[in-house]
C-alpha positions, 0 to 999 in steps of 0.5 A, spaced: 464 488 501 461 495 499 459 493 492 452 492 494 452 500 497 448 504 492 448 512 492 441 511 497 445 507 502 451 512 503 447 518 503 443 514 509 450 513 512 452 520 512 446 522 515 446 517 520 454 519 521 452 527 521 446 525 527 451 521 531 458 527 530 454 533 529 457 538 523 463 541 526 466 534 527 463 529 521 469 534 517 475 533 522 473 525 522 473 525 514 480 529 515 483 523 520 480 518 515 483 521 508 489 521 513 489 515 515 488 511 508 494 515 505 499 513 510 497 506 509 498 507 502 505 510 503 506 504 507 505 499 503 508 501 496 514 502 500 513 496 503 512 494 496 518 497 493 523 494 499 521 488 497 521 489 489 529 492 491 531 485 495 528 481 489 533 485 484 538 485 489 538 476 489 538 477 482 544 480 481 548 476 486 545 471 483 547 473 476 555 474 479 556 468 483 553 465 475 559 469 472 564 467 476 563 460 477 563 460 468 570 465 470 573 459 473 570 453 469 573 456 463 580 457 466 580 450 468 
């Protein structure tokens, strides 16, 4: 999407968002949006990790209920 956007475009676009926000708010804008991509960072790779955790959580259960089906075909 932005691959097209080269170092003409962004200063273009900084001037254009400085024109519209003014200098005292562009710094306050920036804040927000670093704020808001870090949250949503966070947020994904806990997602990430809960379902990586459900996954080894299903391979382990798997793996006793493997085991204790082997147990009890042995005794037999």
């Amino acid at each position: 999407m932005f691959q097209n956007i080269g170092i003409p475009g962004l200063i273009l676009i900084l001037v254009i968002a400085l024109i519209i926000f003014g200098p005292k708010k562009l710094p306050e804008m920036g804040r927000a949006v670093g704020q808001t991509l870090k949250e949503f960072k966070k947020s994904t790779r806990e997602l990430t990790n809960d379902l990586d955790d459900d996954d080894k959580k299903s391979v382990k259960s798997e793996k006793v209920t493997a085991e204790t089906t082997e147990e009890k075909d042995q005794t037999k």
